[in-house]
C-alpha positions as CSV (number, residue, x, y, z in Angstrom):
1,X,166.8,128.1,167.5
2,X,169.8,125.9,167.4
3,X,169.5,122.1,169.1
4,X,172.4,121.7,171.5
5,X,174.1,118.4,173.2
6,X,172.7,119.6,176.0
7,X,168.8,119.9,175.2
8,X,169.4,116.5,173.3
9,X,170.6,115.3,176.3
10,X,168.4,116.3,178.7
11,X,165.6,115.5,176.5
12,X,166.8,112.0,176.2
13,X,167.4,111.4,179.7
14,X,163.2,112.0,180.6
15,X,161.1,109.1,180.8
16,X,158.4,108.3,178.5
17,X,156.0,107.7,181.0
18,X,156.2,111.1,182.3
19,X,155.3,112.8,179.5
20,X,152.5,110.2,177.7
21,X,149.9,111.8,180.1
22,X,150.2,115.3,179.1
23,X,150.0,114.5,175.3
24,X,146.5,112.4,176.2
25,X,145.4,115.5,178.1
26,X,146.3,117.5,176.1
27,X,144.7,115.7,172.9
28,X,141.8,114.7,175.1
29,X,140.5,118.7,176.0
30,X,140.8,119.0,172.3
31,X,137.9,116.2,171.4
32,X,140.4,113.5,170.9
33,X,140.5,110.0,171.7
34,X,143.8,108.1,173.6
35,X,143.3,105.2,170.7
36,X,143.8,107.7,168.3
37,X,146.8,109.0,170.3
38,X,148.0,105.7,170.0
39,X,147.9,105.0,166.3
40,X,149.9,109.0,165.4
41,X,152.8,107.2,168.1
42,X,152.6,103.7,166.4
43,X,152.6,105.0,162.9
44,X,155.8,106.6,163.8
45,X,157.8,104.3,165.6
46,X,156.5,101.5,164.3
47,X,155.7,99.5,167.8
48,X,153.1,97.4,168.4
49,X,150.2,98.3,171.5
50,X,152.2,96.1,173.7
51,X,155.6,97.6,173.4
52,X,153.7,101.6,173.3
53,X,151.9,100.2,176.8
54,X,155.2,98.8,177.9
55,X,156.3,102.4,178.0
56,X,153.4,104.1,179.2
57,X,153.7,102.1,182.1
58,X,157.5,101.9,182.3
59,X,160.5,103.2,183.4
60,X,161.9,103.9,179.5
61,X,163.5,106.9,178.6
62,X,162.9,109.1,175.3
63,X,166.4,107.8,174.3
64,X,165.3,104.2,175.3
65,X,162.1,104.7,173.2
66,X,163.5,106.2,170.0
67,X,166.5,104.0,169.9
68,X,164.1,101.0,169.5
69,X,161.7,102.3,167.2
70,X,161.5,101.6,163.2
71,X,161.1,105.1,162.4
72,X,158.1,105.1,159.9
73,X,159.6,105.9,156.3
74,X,157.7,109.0,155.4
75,X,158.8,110.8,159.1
76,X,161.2,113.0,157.0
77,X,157.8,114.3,155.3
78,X,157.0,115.8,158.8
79,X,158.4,119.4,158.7
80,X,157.2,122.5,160.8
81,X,158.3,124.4,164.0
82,X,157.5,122.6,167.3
83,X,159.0,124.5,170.4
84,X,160.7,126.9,168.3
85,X,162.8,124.2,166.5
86,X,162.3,123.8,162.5
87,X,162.2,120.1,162.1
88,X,163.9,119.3,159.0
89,X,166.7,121.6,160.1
90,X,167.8,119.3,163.4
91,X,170.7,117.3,162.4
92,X,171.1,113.6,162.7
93,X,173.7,114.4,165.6
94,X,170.6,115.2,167.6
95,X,168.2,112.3,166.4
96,X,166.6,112.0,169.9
97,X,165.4,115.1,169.9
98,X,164.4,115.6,166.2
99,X,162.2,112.0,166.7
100,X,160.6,113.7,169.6
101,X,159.7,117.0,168.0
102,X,158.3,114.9,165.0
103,X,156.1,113.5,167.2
104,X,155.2,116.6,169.2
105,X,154.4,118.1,165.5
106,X,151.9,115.2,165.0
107,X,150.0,115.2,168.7
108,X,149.6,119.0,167.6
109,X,148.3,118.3,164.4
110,X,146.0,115.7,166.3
111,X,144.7,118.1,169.2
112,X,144.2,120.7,166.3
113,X,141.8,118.6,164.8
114,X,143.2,117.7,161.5
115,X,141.9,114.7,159.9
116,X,144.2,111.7,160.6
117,X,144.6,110.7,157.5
118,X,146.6,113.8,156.7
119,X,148.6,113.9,159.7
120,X,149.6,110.3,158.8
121,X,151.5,111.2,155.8
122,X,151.3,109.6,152.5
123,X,153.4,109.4,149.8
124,X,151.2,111.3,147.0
125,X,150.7,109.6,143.9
């Protein structure tokens, strides 16, 4: 499937904090903990707890939260489908929406049990 302005848009346009508690449940019916939640999201964006709560609790869009994030540098090694989209195939044009569906592949990897240390990818050496 092909990303279009208009999925990127819409997608940027929803707040964080409508969406946070269906990744926690979601991770949560699988065994998972909200801490470990929180350390996939901070690996990738490179916040702090204060600025992830700030959004939890905010007003914050996707667009909003993306747009301040340090993207961590091994992101790009997060490839996959996620809702049908191949991530390494969305173009920088759509950056929202590829960012997201990064971080969808990783609460999936999370709620599928896979040992963190994998889902937090590292270079290999």
């Amino acid at each position: 499937m092909e990303v279009t302005a208009e999925k990127n848009e819409k997608l940027a346009e929803m707040v964080f904090s409508s969406i946070y508690p269906h990744y926690l449940s979601r991770i949560e019916k699988n065994g998972r903990t909200k801490e470990e939640l929180d350390e996939v999201i901070l690996w990738l964006t490179g916040y702090d707890q204060d600025t992830l709560a700030s959004y939890v609790t905010g007003t914050g869009t996707f667009r909003d939260f993306f747009e301040g994030a340090k993207m961590h540098q091994n992101a790009d090694m997060i490839k996959g489908v996620v809702c049908g989209y191949r991530i390494e195939n969305i173009s920088e044009e759509f950056a929202v929406y590829r960012d997201c569906r990064r971080m969808e592949k990783l609460i999936d990897e999370l709620a599928k049990g896979r040992k963190m240390e994998k889902i937090l990818r590292e270079e290999k050496k």
